[in-house]
PDB file as gemmi writes it, atoms N, CA and C in Angstrom:
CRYST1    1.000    1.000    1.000  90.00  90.00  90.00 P 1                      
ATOM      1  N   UNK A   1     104.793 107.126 101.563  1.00  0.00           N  
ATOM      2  CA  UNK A   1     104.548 106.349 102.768  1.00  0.00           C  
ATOM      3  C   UNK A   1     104.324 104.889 102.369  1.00  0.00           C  
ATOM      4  N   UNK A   2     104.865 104.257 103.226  1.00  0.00           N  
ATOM      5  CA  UNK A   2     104.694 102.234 102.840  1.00  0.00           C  
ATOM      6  C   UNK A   2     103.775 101.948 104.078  1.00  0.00           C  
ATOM      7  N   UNK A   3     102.704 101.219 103.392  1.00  0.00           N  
ATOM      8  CA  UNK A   3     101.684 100.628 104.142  1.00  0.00           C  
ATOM      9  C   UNK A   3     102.492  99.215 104.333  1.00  0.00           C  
ATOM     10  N   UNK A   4     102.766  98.649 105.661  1.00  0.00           N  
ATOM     11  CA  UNK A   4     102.672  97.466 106.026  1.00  0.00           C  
ATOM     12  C   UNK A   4     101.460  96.827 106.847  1.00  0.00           C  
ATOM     13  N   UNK A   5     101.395  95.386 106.095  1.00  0.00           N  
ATOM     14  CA  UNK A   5     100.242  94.586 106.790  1.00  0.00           C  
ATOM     15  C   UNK A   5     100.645  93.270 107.346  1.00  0.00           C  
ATOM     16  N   UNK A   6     100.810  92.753 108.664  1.00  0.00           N  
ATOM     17  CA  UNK A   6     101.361  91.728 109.195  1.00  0.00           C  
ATOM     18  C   UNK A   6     100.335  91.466 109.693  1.00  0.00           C  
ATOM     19  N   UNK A   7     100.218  89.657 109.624  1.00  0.00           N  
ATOM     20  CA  UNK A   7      99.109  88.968 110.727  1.00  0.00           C  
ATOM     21  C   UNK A   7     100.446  88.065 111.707  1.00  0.00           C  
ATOM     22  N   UNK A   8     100.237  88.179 112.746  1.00  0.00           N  
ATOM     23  CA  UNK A   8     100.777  87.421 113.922  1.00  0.00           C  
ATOM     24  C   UNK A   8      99.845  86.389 114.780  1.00  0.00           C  
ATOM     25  N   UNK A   9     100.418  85.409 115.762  1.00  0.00           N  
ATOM     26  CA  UNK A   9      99.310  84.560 115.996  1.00  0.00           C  
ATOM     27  C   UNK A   9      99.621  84.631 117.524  1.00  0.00           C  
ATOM     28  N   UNK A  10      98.638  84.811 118.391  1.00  0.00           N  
ATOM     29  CA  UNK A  10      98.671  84.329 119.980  1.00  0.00           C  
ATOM     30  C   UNK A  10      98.250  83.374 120.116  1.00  0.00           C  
ATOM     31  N   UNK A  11      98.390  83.224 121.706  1.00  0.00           N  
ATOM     32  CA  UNK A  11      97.916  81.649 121.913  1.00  0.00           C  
ATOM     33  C   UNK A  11      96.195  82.244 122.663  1.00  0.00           C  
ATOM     34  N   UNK A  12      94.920  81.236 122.463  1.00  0.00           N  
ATOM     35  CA  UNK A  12      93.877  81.556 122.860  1.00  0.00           C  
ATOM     36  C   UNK A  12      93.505  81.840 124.020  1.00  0.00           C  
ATOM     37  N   UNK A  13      94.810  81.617 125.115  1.00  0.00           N  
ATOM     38  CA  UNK A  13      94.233  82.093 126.455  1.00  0.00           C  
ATOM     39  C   UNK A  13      94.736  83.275 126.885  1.00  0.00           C  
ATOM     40  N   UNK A  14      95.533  84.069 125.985  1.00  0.00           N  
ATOM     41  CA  UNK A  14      96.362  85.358 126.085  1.00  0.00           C  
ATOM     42  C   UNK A  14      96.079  86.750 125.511  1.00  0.00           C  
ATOM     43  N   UNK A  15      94.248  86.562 125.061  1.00  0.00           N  
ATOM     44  CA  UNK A  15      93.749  87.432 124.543  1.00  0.00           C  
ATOM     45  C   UNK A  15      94.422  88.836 125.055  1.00  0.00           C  
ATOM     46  N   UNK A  16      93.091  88.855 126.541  1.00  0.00           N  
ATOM     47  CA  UNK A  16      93.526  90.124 127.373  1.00  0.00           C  
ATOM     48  C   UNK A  16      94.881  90.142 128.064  1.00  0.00           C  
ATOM     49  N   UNK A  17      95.369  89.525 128.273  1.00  0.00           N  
ATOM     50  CA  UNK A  17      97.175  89.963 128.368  1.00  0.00           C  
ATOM     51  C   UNK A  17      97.784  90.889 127.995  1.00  0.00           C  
ATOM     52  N   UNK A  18      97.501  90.616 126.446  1.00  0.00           N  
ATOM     53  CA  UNK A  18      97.611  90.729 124.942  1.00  0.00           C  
ATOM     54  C   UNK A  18      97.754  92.202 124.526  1.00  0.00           C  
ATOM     55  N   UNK A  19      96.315  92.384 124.682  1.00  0.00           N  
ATOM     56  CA  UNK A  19      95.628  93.671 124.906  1.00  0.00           C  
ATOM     57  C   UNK A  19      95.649  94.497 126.377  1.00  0.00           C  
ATOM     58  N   UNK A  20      95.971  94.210 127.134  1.00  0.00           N  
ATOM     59  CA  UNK A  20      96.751  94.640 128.762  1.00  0.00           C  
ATOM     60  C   UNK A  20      97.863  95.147 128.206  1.00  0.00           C  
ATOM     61  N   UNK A  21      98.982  94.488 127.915  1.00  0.00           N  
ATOM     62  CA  UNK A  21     100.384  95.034 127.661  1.00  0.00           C  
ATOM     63  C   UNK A  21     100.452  96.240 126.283  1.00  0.00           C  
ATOM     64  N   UNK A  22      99.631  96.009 125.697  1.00  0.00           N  
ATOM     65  CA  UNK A  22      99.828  97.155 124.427  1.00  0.00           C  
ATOM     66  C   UNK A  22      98.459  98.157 125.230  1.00  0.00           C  
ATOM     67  N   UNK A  23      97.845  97.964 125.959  1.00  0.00           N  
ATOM     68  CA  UNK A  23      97.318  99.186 126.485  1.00  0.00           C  
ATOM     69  C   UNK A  23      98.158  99.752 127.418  1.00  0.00           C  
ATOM     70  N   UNK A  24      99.169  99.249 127.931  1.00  0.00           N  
ATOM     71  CA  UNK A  24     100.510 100.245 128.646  1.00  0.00           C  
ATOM     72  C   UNK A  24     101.914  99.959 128.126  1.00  0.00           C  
ATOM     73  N   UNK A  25     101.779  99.685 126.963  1.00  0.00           N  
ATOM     74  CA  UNK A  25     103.083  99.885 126.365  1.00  0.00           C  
ATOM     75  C   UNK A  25     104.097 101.171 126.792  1.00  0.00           C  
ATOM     76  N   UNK A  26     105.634 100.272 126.719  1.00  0.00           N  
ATOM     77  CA  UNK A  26     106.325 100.891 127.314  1.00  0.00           C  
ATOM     78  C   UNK A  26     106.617 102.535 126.942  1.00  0.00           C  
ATOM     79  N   UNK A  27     106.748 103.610 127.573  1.00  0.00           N  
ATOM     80  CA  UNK A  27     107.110 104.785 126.504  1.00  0.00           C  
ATOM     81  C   UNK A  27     108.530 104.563 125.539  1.00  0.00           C  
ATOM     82  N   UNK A  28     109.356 103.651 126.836  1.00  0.00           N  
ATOM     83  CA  UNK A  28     110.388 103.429 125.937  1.00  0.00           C  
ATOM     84  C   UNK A  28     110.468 103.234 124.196  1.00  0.00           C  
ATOM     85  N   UNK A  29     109.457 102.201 124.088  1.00  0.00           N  
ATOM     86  CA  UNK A  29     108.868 101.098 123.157  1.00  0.00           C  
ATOM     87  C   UNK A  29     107.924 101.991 121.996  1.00  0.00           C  
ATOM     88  N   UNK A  30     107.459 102.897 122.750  1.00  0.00           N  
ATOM     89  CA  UNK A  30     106.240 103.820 121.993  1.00  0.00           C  
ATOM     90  C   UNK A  30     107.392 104.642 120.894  1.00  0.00           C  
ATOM     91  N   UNK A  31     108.575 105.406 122.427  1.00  0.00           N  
ATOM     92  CA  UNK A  31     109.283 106.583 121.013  1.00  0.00           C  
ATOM     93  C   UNK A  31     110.055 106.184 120.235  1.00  0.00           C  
ATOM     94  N   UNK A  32     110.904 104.409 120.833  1.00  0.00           N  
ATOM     95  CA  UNK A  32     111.520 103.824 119.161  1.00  0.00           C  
ATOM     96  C   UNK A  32     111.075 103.298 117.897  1.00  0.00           C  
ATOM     97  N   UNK A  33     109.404 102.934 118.524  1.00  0.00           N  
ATOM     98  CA  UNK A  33     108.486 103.120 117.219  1.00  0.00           C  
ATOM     99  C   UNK A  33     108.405 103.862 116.442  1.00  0.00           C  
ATOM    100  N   UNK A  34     108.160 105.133 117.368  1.00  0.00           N  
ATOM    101  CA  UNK A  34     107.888 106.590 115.909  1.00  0.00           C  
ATOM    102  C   UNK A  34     109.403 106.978 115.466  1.00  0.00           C  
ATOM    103  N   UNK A  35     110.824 106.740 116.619  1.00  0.00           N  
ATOM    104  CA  UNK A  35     112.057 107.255 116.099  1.00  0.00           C  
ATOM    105  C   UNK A  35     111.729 106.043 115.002  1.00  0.00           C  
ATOM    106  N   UNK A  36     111.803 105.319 114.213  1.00  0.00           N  
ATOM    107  CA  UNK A  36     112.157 104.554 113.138  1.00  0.00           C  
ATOM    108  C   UNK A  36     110.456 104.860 112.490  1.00  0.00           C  
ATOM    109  N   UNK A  37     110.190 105.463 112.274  1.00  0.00           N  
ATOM    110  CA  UNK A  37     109.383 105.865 111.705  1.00  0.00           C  
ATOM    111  C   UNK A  37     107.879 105.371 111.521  1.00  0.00           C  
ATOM    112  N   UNK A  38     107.177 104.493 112.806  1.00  0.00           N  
ATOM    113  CA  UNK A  38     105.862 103.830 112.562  1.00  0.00           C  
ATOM    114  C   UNK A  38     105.092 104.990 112.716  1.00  0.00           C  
ATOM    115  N   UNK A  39     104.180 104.980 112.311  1.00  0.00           N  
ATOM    116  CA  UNK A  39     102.745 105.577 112.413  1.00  0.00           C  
ATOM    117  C   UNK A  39     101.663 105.228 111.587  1.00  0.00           C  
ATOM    118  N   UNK A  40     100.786 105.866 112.269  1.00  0.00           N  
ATOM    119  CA  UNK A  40      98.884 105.065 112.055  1.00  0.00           C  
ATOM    120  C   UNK A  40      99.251 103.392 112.144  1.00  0.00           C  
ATOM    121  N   UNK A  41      99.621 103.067 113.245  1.00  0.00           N  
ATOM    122  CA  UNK A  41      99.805 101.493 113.552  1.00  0.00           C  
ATOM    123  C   UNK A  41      98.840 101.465 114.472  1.00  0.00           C  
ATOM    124  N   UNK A  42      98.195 100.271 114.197  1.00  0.00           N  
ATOM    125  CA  UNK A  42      96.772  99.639 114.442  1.00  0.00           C  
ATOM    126  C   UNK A  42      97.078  97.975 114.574  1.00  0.00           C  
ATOM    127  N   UNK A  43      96.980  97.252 115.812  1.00  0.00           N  
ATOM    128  CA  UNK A  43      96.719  95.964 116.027  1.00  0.00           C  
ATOM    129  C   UNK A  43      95.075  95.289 115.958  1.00  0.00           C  
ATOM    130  N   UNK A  44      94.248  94.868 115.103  1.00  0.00           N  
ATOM    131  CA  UNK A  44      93.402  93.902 115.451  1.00  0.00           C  
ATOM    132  C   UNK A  44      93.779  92.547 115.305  1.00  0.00           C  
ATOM    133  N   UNK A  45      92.487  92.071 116.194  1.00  0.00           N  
ATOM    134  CA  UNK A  45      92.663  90.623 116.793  1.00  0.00           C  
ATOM    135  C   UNK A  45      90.788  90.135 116.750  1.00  0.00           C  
ATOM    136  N   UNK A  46      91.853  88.701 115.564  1.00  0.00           N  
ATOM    137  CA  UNK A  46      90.587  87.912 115.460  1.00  0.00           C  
ATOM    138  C   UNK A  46      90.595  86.740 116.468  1.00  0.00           C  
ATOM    139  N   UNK A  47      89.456  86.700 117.572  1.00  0.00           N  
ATOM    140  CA  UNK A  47      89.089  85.891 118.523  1.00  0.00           C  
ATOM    141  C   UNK A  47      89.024  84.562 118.083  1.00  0.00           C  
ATOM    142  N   UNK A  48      88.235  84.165 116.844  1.00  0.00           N  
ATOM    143  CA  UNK A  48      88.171  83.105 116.376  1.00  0.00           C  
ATOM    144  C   UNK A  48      89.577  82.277 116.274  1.00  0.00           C  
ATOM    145  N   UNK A  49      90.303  82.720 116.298  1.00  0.00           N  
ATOM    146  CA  UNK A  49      91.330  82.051 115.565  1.00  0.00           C  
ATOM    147  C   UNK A  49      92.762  82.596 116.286  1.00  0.00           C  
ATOM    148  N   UNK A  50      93.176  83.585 116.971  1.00  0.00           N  
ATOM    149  CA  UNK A  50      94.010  83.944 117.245  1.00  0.00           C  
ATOM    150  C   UNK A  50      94.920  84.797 116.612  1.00  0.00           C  
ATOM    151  N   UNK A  51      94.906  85.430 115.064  1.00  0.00           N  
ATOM    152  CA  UNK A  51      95.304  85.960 114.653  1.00  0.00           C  
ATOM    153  C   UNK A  51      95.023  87.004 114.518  1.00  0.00           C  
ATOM    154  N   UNK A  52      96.281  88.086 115.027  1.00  0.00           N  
ATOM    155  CA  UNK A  52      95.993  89.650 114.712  1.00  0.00           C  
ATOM    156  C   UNK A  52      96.722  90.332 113.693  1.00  0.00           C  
ATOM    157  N   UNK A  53      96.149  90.695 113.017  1.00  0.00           N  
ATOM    158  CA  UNK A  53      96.396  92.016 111.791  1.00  0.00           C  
ATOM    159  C   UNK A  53      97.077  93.354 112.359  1.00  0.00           C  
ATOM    160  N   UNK A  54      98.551  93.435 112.323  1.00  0.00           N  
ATOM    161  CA  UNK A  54      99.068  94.355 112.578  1.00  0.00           C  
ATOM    162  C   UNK A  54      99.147  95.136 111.584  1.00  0.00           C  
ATOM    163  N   UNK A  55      98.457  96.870 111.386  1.00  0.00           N  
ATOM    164  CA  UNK A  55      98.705  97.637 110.128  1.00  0.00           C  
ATOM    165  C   UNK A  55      99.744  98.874 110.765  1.00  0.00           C  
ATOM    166  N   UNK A  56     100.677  99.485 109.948  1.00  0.00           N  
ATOM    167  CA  UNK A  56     101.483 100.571 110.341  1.00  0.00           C  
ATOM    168  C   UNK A  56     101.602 101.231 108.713  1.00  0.00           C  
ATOM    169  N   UNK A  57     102.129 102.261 109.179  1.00  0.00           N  
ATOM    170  CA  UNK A  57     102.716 103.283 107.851  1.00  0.00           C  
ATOM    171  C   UNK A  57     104.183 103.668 108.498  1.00  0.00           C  
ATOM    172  N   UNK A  58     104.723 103.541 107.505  1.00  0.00           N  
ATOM    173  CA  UNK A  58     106.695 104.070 107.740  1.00  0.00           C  
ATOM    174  C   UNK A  58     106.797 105.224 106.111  1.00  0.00           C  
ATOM    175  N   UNK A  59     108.027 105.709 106.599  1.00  0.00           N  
ATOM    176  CA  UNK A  59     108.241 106.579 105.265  1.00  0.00           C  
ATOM    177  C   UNK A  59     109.068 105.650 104.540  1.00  0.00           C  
ATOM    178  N   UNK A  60     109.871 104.853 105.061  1.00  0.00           N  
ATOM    179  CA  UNK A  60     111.235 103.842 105.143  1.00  0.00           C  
ATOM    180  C   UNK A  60     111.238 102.630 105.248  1.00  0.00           C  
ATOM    181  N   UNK A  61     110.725 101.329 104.732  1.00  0.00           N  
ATOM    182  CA  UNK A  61     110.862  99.996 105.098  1.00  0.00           C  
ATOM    183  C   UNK A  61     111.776  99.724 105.806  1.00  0.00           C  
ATOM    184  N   UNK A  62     112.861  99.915 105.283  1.00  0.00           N  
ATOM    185  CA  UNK A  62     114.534  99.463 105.302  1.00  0.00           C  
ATOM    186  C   UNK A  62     115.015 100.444 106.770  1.00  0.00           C  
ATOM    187  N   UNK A  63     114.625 101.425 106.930  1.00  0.00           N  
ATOM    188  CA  UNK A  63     115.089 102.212 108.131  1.00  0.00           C  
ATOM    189  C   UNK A  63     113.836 101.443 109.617  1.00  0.00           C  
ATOM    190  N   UNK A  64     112.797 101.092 108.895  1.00  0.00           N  
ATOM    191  CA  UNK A  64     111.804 100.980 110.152  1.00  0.00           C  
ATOM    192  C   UNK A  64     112.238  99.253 110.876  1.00  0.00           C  
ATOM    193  N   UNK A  65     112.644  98.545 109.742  1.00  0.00           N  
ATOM    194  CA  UNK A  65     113.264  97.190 110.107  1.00  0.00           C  
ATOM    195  C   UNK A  65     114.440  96.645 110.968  1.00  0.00           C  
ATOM    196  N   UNK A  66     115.332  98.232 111.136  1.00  0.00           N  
ATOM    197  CA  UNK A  66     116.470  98.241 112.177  1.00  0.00           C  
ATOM    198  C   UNK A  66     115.744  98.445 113.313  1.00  0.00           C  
ATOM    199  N   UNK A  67     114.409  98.523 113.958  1.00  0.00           N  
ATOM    200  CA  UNK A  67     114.335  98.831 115.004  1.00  0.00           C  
ATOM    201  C   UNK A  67     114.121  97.171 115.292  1.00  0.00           C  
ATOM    202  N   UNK A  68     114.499  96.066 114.806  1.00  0.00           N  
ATOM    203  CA  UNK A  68     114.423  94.679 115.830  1.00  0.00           C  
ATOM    204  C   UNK A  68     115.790  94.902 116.262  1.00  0.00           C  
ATOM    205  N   UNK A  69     117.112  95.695 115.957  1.00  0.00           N  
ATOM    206  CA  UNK A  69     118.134  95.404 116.095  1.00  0.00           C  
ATOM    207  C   UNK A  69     118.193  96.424 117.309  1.00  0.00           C  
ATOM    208  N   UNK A  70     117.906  97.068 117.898  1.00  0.00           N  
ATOM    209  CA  UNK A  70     117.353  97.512 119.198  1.00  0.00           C  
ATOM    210  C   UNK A  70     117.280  96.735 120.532  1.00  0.00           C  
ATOM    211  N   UNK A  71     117.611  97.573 121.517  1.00  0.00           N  
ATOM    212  CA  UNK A  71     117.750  96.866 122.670  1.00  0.00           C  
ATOM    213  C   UNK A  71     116.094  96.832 123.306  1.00  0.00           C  
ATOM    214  N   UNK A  72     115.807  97.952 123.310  1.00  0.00           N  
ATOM    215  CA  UNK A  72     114.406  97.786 123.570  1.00  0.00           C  
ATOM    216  C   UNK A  72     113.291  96.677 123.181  1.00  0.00           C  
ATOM    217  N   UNK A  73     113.485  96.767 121.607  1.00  0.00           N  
ATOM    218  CA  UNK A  73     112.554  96.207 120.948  1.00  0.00           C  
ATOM    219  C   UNK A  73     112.950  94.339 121.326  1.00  0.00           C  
ATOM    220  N   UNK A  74     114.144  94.301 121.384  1.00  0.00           N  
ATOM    221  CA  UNK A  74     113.915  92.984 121.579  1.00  0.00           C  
ATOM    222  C   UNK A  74     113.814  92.583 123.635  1.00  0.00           C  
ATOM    223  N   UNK A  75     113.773  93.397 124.658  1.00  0.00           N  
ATOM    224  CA  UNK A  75     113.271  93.303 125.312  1.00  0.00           C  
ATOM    225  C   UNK A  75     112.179  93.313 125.400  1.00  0.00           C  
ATOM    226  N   UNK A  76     111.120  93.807 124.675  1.00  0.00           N  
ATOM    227  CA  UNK A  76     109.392  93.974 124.435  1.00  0.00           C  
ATOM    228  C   UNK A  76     109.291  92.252 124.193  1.00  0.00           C  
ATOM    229  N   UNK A  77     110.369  91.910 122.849  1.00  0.00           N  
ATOM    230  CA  UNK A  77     109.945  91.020 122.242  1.00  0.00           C  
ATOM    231  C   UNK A  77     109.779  90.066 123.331  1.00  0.00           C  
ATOM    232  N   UNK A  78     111.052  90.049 124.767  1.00  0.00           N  
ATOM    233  CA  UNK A  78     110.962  88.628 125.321  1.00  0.00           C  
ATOM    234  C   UNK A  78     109.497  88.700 126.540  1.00  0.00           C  
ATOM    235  N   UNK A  79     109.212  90.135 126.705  1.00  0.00           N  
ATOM    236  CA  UNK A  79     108.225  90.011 127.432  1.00  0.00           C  
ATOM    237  C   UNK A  79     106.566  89.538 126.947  1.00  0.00           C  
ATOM    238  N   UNK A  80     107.124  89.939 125.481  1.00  0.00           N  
ATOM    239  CA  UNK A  80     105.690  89.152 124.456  1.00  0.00           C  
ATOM    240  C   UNK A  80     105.765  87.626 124.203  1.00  0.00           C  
ATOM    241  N   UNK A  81     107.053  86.893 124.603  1.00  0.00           N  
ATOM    242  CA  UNK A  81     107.079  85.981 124.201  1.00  0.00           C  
ATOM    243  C   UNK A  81     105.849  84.582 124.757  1.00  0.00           C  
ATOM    244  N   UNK A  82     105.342  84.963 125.749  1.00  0.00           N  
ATOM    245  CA  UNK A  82     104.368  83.606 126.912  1.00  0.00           C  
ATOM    246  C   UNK A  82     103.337  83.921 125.805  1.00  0.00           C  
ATOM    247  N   UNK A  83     102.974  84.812 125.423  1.00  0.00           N  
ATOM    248  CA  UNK A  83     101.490  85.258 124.756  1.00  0.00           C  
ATOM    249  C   UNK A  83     100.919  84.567 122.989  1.00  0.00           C  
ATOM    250  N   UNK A  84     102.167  84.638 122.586  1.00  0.00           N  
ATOM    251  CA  UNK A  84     102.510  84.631 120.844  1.00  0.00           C  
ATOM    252  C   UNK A  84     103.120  83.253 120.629  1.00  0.00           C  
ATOM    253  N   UNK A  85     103.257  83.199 119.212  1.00  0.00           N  
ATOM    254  CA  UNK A  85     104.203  82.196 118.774  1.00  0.00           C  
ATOM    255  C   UNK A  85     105.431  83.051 118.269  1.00  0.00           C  
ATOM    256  N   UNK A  86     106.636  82.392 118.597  1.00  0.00           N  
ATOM    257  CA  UNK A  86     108.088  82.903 118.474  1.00  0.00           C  
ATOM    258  C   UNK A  86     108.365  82.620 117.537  1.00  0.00           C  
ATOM    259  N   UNK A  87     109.919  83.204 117.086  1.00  0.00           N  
ATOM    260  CA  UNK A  87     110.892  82.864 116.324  1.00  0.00           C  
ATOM    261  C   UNK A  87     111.761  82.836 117.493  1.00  0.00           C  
ATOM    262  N   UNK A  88     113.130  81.890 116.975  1.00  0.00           N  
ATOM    263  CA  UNK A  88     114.192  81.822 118.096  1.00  0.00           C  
ATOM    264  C   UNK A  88     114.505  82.920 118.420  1.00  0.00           C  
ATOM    265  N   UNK A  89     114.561  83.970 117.942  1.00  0.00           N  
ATOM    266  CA  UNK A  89     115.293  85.127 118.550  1.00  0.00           C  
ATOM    267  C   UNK A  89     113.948  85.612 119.420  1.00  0.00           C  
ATOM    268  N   UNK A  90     113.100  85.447 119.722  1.00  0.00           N  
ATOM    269  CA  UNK A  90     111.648  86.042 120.552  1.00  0.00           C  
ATOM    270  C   UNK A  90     111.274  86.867 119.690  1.00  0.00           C  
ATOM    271  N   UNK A  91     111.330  87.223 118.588  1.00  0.00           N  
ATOM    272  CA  UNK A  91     110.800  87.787 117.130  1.00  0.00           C  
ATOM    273  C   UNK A  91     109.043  87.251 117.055  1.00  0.00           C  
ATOM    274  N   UNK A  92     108.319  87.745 117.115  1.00  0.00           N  
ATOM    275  CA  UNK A  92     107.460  87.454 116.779  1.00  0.00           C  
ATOM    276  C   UNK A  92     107.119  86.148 115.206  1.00  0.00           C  
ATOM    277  N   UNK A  93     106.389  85.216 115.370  1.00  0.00           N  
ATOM    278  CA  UNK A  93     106.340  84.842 113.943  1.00  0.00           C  
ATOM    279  C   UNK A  93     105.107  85.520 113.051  1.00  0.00           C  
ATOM    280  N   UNK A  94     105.669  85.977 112.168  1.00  0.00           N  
ATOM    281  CA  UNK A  94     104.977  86.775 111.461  1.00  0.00           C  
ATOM    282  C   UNK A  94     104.516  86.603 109.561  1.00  0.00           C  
ATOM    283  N   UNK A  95     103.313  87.123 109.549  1.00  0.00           N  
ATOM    284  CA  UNK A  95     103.135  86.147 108.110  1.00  0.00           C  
ATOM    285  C   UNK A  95     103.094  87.715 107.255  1.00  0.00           C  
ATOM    286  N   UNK A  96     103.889  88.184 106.172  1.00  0.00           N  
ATOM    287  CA  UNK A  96     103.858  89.125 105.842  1.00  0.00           C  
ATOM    288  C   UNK A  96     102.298  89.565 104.544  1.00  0.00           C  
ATOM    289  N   UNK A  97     101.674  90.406 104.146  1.00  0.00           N  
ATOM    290  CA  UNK A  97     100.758  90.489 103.793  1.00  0.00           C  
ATOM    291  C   UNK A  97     100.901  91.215 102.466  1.00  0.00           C  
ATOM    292  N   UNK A  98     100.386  91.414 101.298  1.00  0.00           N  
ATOM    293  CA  UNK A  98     100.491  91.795 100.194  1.00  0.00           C  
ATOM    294  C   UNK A  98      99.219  92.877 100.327  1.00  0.00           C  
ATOM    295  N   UNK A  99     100.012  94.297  99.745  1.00  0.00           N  
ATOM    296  CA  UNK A  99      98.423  95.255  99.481  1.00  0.00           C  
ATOM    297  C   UNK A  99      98.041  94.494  98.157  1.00  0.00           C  
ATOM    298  N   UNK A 100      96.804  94.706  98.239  1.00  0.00           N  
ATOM    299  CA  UNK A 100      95.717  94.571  96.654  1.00  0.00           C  
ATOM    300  C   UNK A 100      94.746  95.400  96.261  1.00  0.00           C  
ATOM    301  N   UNK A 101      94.425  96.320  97.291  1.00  0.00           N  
ATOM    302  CA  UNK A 101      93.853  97.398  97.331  1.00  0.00           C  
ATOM    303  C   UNK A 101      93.640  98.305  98.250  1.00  0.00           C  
ATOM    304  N   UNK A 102      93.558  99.545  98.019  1.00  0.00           N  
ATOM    305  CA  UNK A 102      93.953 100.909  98.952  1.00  0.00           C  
ATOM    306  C   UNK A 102      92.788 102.078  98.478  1.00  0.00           C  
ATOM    307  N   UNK A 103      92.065 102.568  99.211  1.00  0.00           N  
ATOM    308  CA  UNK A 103      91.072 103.908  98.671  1.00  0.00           C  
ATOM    309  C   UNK A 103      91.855 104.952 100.086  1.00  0.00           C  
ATOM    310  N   UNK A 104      92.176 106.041  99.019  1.00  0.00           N  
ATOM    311  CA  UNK A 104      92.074 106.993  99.871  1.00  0.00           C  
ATOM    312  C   UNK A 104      90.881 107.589 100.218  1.00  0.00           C  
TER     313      UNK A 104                                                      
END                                                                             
């Protein structure tokens, strides 16, 4: 299993939005997550600052990364777009994270 760790950034007035839309995330959105293999994915969000720590587990890097090429996923993306900071494609901008340590 590959632990990924992403921090992403919102904007400070889009907290609960934020947290509104991923508390009714789409089912659509939910089963092309697990079809490409996410699980134990966990969003926190630091208030101070706007940045949230996205954690997931995939079996597959390389298989879980085709799901931006998805119709869904990049419809999520444009409805996330008022909340976040973008990439041109409505990609989230994302700062990728290095493990350094892990306890089972």
């Amino acid at each position: 299993m590959v632990r990924i760790g992403q921090v992403m950034y919102l904007h400070k007035d889009a907290y609960a939005e934020y947290e509104k839309r991923h508390a009714e995330l789409w089912p659509e959105m939910a089963k092309a997550l697990k079809q490409y293999g996410a699980t134990n994915y966990s969003i926190f969000l630091n208030k101070l600052n706007g940045q949230t720590l996205a954690y997931l587990e995939v079996p597959d890097k390389a298989t879980y990364d085709q799901i931006a090429d998805t119709e869904i996923c990049k419809k999520w993306w444009a409805y996330m777009k008022p909340l976040m900071d973008t990439n041109e494609d409505n990609s989230p901008v994302t700062t990728d994270l290095t493990e350094v340590f892990h306890l089972d």
